[in-house]
PDB file with SEQRES, HELIX, SHEET and CRYST1 records, atoms N, CA, C and O in Angstrom:
SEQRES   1 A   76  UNK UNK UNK UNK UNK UNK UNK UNK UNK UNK UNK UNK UNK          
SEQRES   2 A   76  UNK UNK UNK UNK UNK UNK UNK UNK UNK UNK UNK UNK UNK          
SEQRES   3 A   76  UNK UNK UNK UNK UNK UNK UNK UNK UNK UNK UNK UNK UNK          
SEQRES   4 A   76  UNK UNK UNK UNK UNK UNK UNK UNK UNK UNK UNK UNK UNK          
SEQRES   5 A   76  UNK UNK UNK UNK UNK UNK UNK UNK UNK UNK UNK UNK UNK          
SEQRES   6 A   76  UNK UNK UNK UNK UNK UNK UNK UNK UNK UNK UNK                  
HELIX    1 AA1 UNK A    2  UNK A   13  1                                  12    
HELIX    2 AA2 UNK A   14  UNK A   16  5                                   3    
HELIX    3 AA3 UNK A   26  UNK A   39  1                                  14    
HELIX    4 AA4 UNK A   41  UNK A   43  5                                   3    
HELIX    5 AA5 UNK A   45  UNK A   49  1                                   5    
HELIX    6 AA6 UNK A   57  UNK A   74  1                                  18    
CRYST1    1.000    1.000    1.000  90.00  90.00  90.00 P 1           1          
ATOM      1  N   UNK A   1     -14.386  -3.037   1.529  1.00  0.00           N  
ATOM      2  CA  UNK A   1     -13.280  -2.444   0.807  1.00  0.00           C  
ATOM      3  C   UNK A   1     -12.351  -1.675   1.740  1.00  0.00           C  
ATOM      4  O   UNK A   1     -11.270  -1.193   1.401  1.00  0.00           O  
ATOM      5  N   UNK A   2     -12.983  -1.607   3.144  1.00  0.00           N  
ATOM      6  CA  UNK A   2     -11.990  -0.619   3.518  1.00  0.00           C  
ATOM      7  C   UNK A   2     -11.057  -1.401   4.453  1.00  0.00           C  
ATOM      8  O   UNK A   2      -9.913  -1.002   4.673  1.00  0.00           O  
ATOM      9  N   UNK A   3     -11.507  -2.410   4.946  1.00  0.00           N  
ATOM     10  CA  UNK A   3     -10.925  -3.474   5.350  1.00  0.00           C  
ATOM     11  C   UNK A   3      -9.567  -3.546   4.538  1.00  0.00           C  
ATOM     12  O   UNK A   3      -8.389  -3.343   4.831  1.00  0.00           O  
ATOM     13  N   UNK A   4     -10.136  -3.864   3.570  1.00  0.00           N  
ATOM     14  CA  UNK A   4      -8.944  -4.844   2.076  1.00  0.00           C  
ATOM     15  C   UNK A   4      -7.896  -3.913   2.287  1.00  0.00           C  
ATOM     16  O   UNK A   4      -6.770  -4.164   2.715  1.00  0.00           O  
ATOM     17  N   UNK A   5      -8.551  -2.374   1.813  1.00  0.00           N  
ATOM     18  CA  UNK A   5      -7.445  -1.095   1.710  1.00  0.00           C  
ATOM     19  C   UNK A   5      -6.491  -0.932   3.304  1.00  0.00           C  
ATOM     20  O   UNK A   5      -5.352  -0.467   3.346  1.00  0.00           O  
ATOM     21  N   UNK A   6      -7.149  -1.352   4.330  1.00  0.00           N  
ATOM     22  CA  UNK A   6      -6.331  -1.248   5.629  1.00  0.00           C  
ATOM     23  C   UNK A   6      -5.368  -2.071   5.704  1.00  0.00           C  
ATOM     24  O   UNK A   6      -4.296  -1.650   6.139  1.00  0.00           O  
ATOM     25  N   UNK A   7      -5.518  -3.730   5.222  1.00  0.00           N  
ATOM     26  CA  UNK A   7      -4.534  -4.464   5.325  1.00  0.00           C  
ATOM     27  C   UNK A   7      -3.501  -4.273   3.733  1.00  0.00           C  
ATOM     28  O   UNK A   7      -2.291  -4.439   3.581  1.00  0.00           O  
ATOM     29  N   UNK A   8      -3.923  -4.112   3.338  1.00  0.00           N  
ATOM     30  CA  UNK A   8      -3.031  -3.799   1.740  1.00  0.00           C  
ATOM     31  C   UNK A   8      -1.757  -2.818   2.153  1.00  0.00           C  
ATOM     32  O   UNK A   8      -0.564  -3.005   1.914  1.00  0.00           O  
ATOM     33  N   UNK A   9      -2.425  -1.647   2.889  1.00  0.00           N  
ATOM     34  CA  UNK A   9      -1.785  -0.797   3.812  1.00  0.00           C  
ATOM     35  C   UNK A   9      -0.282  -0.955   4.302  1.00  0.00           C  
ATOM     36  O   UNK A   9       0.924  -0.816   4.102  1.00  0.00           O  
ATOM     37  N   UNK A  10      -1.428  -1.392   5.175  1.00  0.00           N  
ATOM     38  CA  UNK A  10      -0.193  -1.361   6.478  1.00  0.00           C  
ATOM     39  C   UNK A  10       0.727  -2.644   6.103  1.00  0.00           C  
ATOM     40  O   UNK A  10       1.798  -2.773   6.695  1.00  0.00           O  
ATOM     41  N   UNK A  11       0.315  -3.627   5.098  1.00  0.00           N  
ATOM     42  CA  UNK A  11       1.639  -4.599   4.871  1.00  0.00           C  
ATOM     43  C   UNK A  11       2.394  -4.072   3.745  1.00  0.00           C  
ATOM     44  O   UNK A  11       3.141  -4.737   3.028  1.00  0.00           O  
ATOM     45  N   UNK A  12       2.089  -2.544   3.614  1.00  0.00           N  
ATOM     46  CA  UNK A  12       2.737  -2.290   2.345  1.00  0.00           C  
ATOM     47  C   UNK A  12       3.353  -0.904   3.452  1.00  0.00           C  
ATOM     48  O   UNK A  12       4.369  -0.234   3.266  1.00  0.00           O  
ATOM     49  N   UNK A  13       2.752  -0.832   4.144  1.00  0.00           N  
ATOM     50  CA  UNK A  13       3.573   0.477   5.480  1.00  0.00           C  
ATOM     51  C   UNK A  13       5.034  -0.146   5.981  1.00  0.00           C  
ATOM     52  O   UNK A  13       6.148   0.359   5.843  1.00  0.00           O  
ATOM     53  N   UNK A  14       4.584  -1.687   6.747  1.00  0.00           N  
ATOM     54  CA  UNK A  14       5.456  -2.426   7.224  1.00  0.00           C  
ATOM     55  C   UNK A  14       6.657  -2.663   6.306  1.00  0.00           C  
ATOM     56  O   UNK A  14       7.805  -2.597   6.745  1.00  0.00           O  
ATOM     57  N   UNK A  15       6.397  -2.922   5.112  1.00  0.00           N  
ATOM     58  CA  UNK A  15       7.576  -3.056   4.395  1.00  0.00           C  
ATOM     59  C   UNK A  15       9.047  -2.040   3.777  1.00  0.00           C  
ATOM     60  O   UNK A  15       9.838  -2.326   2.879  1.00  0.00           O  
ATOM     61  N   UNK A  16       8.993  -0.862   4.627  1.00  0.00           N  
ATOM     62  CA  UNK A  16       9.828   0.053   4.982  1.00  0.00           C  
ATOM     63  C   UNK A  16      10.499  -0.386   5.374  1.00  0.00           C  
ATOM     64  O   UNK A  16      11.605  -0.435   4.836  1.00  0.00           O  
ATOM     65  N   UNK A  17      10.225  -1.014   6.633  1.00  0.00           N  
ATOM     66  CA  UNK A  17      11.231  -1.559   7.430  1.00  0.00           C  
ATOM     67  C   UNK A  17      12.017  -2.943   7.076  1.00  0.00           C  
ATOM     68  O   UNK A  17      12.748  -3.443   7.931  1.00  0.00           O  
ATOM     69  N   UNK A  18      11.847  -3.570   5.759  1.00  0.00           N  
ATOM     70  CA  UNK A  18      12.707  -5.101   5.296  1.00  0.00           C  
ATOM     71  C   UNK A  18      13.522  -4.390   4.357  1.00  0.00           C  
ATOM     72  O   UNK A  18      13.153  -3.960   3.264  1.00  0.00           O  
ATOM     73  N   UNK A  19      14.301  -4.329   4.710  1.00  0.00           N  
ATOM     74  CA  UNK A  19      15.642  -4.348   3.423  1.00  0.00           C  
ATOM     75  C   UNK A  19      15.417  -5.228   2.173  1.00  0.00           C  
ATOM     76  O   UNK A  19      14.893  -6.329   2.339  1.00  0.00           O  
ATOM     77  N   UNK A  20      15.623  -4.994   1.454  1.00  0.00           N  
ATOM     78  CA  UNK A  20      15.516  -5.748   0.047  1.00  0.00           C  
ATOM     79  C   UNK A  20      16.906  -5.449  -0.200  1.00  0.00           C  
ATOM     80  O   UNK A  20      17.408  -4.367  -0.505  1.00  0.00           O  
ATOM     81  N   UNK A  21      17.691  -7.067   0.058  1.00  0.00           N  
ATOM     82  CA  UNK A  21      19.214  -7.453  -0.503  1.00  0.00           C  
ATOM     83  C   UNK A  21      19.176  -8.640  -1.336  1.00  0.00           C  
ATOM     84  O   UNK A  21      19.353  -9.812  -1.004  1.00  0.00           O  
ATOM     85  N   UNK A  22      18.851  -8.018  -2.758  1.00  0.00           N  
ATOM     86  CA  UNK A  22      19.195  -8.980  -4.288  1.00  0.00           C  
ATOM     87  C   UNK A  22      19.824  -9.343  -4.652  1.00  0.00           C  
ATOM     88  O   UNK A  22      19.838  -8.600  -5.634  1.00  0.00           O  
ATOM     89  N   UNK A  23      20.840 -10.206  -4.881  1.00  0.00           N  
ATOM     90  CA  UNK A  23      22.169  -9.696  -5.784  1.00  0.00           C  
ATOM     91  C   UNK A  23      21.470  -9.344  -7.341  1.00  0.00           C  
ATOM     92  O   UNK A  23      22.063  -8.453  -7.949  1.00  0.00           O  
ATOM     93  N   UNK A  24      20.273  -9.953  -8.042  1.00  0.00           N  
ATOM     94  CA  UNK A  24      20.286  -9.158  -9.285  1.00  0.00           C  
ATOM     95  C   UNK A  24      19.468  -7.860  -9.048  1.00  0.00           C  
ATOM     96  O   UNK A  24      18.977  -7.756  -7.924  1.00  0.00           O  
ATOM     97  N   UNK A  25      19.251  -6.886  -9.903  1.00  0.00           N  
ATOM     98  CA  UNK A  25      18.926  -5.854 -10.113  1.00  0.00           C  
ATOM     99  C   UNK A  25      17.390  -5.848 -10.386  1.00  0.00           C  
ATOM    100  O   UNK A  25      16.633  -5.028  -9.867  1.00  0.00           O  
ATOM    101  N   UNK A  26      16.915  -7.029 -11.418  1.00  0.00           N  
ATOM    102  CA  UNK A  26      15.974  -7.010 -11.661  1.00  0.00           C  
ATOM    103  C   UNK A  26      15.016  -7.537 -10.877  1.00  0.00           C  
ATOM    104  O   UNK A  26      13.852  -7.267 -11.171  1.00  0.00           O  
ATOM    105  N   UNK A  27      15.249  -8.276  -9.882  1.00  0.00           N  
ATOM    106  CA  UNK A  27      14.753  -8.876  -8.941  1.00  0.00           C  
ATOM    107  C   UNK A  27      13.834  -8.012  -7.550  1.00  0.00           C  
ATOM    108  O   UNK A  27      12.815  -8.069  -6.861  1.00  0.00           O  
ATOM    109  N   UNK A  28      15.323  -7.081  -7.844  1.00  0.00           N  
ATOM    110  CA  UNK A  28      14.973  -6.323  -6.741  1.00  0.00           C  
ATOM    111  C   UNK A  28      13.880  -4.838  -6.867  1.00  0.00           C  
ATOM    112  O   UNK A  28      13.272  -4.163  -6.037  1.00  0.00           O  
ATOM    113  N   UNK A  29      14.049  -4.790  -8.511  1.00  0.00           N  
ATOM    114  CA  UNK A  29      13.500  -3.903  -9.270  1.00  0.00           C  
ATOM    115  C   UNK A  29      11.687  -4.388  -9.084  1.00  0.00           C  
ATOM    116  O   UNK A  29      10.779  -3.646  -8.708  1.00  0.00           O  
ATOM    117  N   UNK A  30      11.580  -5.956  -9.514  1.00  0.00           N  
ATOM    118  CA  UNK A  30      10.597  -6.443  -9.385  1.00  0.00           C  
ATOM    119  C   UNK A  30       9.651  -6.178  -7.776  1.00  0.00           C  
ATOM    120  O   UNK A  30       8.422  -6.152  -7.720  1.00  0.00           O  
ATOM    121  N   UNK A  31      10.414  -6.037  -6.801  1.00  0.00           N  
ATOM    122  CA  UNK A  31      10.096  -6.326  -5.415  1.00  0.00           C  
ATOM    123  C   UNK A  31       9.748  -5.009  -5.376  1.00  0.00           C  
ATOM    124  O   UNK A  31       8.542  -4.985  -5.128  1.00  0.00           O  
ATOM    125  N   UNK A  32      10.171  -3.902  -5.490  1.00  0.00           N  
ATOM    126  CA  UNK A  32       9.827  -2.282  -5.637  1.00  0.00           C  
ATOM    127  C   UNK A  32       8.475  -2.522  -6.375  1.00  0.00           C  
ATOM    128  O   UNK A  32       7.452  -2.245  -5.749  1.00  0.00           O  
ATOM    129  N   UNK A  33       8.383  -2.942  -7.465  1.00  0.00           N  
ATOM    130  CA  UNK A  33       7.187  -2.936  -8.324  1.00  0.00           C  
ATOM    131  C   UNK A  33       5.814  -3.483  -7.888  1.00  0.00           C  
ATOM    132  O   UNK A  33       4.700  -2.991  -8.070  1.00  0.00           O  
ATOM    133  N   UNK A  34       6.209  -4.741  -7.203  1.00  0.00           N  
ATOM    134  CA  UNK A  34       5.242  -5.436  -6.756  1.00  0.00           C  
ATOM    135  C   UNK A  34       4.535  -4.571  -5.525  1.00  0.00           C  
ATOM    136  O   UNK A  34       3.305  -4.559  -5.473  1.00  0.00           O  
ATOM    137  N   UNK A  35       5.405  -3.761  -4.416  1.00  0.00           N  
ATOM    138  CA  UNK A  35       5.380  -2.917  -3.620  1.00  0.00           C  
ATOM    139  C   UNK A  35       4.348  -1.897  -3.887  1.00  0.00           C  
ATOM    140  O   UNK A  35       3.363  -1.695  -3.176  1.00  0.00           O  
ATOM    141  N   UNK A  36       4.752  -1.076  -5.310  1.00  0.00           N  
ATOM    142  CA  UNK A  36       4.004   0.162  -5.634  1.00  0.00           C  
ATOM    143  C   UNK A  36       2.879  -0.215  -5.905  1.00  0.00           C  
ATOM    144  O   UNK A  36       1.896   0.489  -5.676  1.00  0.00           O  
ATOM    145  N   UNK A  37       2.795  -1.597  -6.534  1.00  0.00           N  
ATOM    146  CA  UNK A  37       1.606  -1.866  -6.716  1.00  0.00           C  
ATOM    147  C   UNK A  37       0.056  -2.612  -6.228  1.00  0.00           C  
ATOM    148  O   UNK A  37      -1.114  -2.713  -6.597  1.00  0.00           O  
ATOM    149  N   UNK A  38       0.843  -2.966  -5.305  1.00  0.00           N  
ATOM    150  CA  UNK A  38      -0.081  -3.527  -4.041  1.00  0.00           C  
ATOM    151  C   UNK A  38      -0.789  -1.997  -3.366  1.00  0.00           C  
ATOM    152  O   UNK A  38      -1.971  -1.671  -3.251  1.00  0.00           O  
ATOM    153  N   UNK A  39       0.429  -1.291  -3.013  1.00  0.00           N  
ATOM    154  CA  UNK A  39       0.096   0.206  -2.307  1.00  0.00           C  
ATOM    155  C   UNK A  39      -1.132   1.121  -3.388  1.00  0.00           C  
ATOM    156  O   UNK A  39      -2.084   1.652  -2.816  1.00  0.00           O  
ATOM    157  N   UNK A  40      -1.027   1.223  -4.718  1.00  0.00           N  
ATOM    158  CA  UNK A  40      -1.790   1.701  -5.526  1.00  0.00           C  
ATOM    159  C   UNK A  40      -3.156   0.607  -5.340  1.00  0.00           C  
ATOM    160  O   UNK A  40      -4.166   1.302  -5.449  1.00  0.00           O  
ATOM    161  N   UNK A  41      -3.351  -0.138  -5.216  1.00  0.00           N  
ATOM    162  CA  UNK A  41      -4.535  -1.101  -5.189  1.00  0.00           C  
ATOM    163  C   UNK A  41      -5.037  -0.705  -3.667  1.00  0.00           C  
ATOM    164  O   UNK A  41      -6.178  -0.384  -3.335  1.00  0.00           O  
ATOM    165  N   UNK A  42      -4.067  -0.800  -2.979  1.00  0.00           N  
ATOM    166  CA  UNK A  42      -4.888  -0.437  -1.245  1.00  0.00           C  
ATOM    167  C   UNK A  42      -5.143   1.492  -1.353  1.00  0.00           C  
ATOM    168  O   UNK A  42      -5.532   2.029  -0.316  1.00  0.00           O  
ATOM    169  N   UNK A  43      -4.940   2.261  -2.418  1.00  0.00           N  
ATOM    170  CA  UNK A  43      -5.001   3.542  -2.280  1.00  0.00           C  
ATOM    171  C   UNK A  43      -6.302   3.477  -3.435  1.00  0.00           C  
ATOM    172  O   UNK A  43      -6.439   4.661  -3.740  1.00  0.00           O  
ATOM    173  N   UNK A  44      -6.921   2.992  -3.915  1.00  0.00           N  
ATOM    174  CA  UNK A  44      -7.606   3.199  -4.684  1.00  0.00           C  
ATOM    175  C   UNK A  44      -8.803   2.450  -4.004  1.00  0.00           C  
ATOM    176  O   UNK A  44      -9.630   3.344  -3.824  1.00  0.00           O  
ATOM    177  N   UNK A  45      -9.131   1.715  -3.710  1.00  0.00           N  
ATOM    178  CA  UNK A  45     -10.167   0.889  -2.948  1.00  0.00           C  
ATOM    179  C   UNK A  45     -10.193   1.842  -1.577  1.00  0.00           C  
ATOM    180  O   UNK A  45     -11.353   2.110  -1.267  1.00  0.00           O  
ATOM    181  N   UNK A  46      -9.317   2.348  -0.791  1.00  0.00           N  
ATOM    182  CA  UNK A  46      -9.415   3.293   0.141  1.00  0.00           C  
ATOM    183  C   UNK A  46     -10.398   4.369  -0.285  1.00  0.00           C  
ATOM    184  O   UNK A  46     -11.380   4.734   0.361  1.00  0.00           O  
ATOM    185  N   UNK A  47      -9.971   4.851  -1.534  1.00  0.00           N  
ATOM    186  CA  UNK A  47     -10.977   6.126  -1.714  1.00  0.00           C  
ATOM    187  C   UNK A  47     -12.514   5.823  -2.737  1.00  0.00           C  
ATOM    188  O   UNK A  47     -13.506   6.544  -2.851  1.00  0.00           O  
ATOM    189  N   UNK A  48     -12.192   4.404  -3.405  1.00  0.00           N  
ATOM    190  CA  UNK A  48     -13.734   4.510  -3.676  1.00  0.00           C  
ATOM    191  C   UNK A  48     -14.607   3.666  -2.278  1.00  0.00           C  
ATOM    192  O   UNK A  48     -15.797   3.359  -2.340  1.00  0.00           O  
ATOM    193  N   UNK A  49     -13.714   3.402  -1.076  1.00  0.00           N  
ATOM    194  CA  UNK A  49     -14.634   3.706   0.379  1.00  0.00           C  
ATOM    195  C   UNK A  49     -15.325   3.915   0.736  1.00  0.00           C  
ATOM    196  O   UNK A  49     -16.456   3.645   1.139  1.00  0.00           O  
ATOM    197  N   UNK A  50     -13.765   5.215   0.454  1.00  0.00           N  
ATOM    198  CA  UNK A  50     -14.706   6.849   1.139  1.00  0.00           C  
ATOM    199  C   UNK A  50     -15.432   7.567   0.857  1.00  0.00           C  
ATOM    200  O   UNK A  50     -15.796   8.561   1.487  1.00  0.00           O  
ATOM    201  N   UNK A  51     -15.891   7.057  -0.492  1.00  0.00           N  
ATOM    202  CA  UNK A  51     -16.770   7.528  -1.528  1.00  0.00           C  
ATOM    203  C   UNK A  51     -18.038   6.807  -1.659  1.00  0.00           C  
ATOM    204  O   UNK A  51     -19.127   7.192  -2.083  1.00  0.00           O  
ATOM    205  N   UNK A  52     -17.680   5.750  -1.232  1.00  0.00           N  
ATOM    206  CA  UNK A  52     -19.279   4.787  -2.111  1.00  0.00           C  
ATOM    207  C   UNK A  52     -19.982   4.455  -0.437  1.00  0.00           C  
ATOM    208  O   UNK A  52     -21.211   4.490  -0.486  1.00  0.00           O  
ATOM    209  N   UNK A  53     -19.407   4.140   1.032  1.00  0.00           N  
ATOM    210  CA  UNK A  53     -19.637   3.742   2.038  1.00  0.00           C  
ATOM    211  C   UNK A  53     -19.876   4.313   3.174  1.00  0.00           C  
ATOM    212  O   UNK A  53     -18.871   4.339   3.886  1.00  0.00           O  
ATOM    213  N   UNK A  54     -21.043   4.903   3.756  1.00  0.00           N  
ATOM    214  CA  UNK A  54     -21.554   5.243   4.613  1.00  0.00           C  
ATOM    215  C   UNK A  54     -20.187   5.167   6.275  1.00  0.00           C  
ATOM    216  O   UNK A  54     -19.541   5.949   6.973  1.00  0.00           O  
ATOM    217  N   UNK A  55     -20.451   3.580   6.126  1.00  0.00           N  
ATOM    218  CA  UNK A  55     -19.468   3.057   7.390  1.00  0.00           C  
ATOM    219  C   UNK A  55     -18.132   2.744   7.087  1.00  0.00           C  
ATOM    220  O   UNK A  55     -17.746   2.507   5.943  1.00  0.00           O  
ATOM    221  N   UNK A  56     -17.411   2.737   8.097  1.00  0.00           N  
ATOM    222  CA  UNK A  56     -15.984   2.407   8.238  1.00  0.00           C  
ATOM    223  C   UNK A  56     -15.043   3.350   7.558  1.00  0.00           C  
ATOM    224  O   UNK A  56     -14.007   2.904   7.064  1.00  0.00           O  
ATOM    225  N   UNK A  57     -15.387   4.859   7.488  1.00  0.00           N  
ATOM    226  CA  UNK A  57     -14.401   5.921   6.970  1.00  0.00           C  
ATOM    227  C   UNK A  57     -13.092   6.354   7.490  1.00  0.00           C  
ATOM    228  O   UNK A  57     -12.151   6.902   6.915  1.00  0.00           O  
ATOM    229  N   UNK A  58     -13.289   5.891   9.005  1.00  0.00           N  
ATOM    230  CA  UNK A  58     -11.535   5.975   9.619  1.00  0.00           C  
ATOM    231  C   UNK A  58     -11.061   4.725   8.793  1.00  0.00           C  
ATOM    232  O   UNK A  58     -10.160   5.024   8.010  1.00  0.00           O  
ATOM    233  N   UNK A  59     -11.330   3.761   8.771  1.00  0.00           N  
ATOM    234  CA  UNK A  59     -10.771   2.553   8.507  1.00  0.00           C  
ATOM    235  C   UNK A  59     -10.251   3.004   6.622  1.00  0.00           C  
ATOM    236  O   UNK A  59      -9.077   3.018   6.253  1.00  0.00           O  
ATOM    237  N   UNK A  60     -11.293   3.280   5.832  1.00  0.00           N  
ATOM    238  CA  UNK A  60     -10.426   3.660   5.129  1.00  0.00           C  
ATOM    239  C   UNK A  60      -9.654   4.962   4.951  1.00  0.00           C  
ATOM    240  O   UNK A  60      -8.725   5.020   4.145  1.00  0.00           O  
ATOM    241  N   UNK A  61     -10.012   5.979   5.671  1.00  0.00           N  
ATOM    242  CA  UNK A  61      -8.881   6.901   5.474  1.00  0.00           C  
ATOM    243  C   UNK A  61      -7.950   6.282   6.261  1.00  0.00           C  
ATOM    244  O   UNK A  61      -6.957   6.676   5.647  1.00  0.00           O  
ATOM    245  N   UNK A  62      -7.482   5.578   7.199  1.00  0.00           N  
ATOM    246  CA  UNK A  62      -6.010   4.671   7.612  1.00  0.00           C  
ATOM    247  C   UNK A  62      -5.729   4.058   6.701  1.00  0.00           C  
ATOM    248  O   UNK A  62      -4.507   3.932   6.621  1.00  0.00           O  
ATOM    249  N   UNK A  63      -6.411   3.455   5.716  1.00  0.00           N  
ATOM    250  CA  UNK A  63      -5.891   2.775   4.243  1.00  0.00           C  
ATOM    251  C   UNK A  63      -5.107   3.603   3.432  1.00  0.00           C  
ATOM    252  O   UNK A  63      -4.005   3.517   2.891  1.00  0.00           O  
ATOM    253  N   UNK A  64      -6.075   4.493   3.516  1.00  0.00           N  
ATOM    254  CA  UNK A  64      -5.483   6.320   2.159  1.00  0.00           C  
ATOM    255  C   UNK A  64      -4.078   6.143   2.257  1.00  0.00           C  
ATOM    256  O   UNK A  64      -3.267   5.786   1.403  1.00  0.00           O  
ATOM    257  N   UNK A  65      -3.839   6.653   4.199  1.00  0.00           N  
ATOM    258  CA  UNK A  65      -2.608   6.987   4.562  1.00  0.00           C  
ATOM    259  C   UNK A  65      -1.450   6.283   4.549  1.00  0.00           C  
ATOM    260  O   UNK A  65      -0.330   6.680   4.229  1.00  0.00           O  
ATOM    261  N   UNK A  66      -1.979   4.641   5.116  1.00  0.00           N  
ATOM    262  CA  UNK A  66      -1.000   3.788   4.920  1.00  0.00           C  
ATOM    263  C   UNK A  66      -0.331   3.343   3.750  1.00  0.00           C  
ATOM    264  O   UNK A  66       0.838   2.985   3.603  1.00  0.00           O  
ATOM    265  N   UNK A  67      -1.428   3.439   2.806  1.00  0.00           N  
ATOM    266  CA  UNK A  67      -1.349   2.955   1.426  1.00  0.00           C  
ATOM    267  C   UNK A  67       0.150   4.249   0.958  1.00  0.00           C  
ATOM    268  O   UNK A  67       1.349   3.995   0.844  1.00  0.00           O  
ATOM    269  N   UNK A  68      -0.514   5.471   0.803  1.00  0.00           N  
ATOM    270  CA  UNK A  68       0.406   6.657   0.551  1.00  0.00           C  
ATOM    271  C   UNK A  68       1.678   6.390   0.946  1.00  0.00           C  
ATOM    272  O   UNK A  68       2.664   6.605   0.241  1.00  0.00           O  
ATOM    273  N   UNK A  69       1.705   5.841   2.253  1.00  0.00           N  
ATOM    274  CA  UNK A  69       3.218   6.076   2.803  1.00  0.00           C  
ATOM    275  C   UNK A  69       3.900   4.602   1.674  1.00  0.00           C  
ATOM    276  O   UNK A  69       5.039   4.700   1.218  1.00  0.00           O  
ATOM    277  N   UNK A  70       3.100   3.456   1.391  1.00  0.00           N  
ATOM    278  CA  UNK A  70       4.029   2.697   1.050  1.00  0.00           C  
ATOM    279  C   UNK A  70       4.250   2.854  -0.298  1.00  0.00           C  
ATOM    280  O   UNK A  70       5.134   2.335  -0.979  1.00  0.00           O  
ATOM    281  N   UNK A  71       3.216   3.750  -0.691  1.00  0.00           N  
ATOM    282  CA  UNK A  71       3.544   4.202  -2.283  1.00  0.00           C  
ATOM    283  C   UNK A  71       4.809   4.805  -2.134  1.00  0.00           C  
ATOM    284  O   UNK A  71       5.852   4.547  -2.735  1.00  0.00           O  
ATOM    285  N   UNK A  72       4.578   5.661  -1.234  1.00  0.00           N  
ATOM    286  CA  UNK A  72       6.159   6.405  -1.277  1.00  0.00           C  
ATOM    287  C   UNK A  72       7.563   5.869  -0.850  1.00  0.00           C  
ATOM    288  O   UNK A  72       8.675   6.315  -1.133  1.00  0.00           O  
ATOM    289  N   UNK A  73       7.233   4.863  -0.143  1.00  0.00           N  
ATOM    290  CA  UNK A  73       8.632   3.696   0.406  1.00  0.00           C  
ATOM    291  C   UNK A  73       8.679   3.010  -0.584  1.00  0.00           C  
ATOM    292  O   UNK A  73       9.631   2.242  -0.449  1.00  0.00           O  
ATOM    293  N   UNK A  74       7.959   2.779  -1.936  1.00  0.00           N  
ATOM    294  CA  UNK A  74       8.415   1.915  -3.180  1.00  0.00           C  
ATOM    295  C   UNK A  74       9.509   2.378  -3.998  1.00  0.00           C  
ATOM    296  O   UNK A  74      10.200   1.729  -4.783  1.00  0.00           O  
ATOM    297  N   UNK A  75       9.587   4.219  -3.540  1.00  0.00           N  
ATOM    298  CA  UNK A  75      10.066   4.567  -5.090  1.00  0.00           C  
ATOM    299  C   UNK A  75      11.939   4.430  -3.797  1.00  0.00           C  
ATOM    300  O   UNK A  75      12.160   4.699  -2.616  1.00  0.00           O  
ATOM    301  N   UNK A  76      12.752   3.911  -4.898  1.00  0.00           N  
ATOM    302  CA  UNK A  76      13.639   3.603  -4.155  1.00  0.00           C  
ATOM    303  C   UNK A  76      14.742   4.826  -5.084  1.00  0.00           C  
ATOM    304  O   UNK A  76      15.916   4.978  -4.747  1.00  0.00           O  
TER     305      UNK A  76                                                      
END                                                                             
């Protein structure tokens, strides 16, 4: 799980950096959504981790964090 939560992460970290240019609204609305919600799935598997798993606790607290930041690069 902490694996999953690391890459969920950081491709949800990375996506700060792509512009999202829609011409519709809803489209682009959708792409935010899909965003928050990938990031909420890698932030939640991060902490039942860090909770249920002996090993690999950097790995998911780098999930926590990455995940967090792209939660927060969703809200546009």
């Amino acid at each position: 799980m902490a694996i999953t939560s690391l890459v969920l992460g950081v491709w949800c970290a990375l996506s700060i950096f792509e512009d999202i240019e829609v011409d519709d609204a809803g489209l682009e609305a959708l792409a935010y959504g899909v965003q928050a919600a990938v990031s909420a799935i890698g932030l939640a598997l991060g902490i039942v981790s860090l909770n249920v798993s002996k090993r690999g606790k950097g790995m998911a607290i780098a999930g926590i964090v990455t995940s967090a930041v792209g939660l927060l690069a969703a809200i546009p």
